[in-house]
PAVEXBA-670697 format. One record per atom (N, C-alpha, C): residue number from 1; residue in three letters; atom name; x, y, z. Coordinates in steps of 0.2 Angstrom, whole numbers, always signed. Layout:
N
  gudo  miti  milo      X      Y      Z
   NUM   ALA    CA      X      Y      Z
...
END
This chain:
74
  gudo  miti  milo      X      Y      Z
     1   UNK     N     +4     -6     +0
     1   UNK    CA     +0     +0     +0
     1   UNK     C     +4     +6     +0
     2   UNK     N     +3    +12     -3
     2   UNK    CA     +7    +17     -4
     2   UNK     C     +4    +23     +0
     3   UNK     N     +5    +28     +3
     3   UNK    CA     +0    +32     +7
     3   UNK     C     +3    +37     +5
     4   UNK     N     -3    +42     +5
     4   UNK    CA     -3    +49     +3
     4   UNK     C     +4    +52     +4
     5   UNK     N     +6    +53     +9
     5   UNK    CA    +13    +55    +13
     5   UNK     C    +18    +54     +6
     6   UNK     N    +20    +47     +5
     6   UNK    CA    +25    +43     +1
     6   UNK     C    +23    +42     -5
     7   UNK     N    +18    +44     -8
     7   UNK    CA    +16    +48    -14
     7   UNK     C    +18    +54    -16
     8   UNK     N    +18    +58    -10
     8   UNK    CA    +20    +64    -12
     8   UNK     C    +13    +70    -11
     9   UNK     N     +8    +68    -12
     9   UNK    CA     +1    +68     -9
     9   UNK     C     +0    +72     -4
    10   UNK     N     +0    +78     -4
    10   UNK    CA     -4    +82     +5
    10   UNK     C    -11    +81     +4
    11   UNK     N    -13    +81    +12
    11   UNK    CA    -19    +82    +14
    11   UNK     C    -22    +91    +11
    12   UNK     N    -28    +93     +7
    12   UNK    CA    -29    +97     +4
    12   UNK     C    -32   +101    +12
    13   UNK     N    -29   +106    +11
    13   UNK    CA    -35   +111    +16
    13   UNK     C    -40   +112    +15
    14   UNK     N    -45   +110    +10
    14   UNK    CA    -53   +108    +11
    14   UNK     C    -55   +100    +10
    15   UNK     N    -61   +102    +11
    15   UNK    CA    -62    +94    +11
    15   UNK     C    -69    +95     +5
    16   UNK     N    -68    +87     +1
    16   UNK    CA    -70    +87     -5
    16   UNK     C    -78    +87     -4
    17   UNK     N    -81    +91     -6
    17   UNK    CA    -90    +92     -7
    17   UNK     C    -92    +85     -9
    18   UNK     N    -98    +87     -3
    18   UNK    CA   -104    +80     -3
    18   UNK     C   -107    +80     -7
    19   UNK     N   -111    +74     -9
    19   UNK    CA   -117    +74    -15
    19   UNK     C   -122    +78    -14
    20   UNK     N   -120    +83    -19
    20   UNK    CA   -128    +88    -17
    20   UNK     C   -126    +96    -15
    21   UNK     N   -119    +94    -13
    21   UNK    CA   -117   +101     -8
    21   UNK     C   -113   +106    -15
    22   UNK     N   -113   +113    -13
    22   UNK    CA   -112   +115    -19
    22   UNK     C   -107   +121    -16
    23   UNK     N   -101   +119     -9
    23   UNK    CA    -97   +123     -9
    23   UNK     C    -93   +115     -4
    24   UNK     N    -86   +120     -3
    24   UNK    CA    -82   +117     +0
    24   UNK     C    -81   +120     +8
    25   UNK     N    -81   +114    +12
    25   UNK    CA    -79   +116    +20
    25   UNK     C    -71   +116    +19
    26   UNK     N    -69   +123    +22
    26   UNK    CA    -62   +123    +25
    26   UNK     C    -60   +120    +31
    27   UNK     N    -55   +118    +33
    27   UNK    CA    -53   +112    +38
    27   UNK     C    -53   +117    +45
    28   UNK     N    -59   +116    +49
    28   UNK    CA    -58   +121    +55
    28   UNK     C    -52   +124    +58
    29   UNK     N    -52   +128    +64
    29   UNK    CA    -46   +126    +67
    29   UNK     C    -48   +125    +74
    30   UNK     N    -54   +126    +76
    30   UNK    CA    -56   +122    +85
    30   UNK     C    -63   +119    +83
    31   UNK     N    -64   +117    +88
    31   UNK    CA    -73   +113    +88
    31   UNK     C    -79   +120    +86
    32   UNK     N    -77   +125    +90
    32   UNK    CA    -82   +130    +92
    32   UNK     C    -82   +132    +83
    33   UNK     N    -75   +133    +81
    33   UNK    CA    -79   +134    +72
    33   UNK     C    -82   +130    +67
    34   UNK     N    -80   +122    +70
    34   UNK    CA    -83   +116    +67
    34   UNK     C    -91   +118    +67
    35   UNK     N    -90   +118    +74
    35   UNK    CA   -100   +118    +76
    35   UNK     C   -104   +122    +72
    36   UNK     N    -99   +130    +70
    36   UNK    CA   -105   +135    +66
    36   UNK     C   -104   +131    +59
    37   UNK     N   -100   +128    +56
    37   UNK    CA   -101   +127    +48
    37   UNK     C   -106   +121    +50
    38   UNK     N   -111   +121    +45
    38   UNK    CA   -117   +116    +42
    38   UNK     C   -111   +109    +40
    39   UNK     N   -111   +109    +38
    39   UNK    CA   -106   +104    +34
    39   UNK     C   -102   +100    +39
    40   UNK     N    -96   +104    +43
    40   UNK    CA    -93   +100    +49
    40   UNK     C    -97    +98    +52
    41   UNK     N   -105   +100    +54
    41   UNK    CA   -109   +100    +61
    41   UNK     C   -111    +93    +60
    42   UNK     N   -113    +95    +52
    42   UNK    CA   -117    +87    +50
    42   UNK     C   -114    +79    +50
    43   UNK     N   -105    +80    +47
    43   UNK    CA   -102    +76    +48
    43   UNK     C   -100    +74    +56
    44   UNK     N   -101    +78    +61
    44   UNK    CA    -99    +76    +68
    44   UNK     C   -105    +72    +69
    45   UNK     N   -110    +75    +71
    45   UNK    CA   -118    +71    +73
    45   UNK     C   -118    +66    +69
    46   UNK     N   -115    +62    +63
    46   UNK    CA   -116    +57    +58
    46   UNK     C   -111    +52    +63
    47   UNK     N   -106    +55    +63
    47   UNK    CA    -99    +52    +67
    47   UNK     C   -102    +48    +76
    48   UNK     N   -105    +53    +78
    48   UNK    CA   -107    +52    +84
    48   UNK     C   -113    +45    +84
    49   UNK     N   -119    +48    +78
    49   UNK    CA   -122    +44    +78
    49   UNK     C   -119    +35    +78
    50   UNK     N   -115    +35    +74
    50   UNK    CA   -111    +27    +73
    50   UNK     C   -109    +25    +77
    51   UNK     N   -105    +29    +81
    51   UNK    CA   -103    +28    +89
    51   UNK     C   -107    +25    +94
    52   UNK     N   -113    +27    +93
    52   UNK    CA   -119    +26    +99
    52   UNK     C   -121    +21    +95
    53   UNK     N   -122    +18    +88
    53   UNK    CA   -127    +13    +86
    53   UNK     C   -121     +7    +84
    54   UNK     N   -117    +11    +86
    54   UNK    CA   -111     +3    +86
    54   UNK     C   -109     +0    +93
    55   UNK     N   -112     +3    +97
    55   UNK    CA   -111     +3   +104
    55   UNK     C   -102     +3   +108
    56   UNK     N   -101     +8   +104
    56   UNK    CA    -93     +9   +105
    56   UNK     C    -88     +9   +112
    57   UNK     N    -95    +11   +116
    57   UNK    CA    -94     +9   +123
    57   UNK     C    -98    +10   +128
    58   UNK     N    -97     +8   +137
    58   UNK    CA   -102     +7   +139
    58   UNK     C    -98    +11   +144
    59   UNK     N   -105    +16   +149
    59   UNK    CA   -103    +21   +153
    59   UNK     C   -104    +17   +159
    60   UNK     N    -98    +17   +164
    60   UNK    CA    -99    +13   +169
    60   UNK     C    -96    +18   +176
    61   UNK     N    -98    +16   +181
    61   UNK    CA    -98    +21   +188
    61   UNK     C    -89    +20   +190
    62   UNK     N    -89    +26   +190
    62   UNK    CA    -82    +29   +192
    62   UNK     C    -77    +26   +200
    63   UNK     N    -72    +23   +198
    63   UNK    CA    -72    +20   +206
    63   UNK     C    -68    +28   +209
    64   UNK     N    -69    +25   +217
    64   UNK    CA    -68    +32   +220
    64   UNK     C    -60    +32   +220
    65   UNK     N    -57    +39   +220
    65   UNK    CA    -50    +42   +220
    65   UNK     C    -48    +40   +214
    66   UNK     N    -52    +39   +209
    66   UNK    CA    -48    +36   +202
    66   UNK     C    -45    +43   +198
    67   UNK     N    -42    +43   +193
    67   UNK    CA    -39    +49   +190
    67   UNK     C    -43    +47   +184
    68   UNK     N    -46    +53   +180
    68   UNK    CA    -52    +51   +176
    68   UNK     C    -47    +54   +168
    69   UNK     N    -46    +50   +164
    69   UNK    CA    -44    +52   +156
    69   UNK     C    -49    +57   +154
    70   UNK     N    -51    +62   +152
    70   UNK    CA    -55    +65   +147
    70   UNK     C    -52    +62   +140
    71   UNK     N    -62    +63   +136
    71   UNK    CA    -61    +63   +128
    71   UNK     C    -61    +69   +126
    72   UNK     N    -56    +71   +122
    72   UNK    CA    -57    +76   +116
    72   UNK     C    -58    +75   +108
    73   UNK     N    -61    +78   +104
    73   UNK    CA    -63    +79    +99
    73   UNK     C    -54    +81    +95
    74   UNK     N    -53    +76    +90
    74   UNK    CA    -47    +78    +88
    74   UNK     C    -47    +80    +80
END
């Protein structure tokens, strides 16, 4: 397999329009500007959704004095 990188290949700073969509989203640069574009909002909730319908994980009680990892949005 040959990957983008070692083709020579950069990641484009947009991202390629969906069927039907008749502009291109610029690659954000935090969440807060994700959320205002239409397009990134749509792709996160779609993202999210598969997560919940694939049961990606399961929320269990916190044992006490544990040190808790946060998730971030990367």
């Amino acid at each position: 397999m040959v990957t983008r990188y070692a083709a020579g290949t950069l990641q484009p700073r947009a991202l390629a329009a969906m069927p039907g969509d008749s502009q291109v989203s610029l690659v954000p640069s935090s969440v807060r500007e994700a959320l205002l574009d239409p397009h990134w909002r749509r792709a996160m909730e779609e993202e999210y959704a598969a997560l919940l319908a694939n049961q990606t994980w399961d929320l269990v009680p916190r044992p006490p004095g544990s040190n808790i990892v946060t998730g971030k949005w990367i």
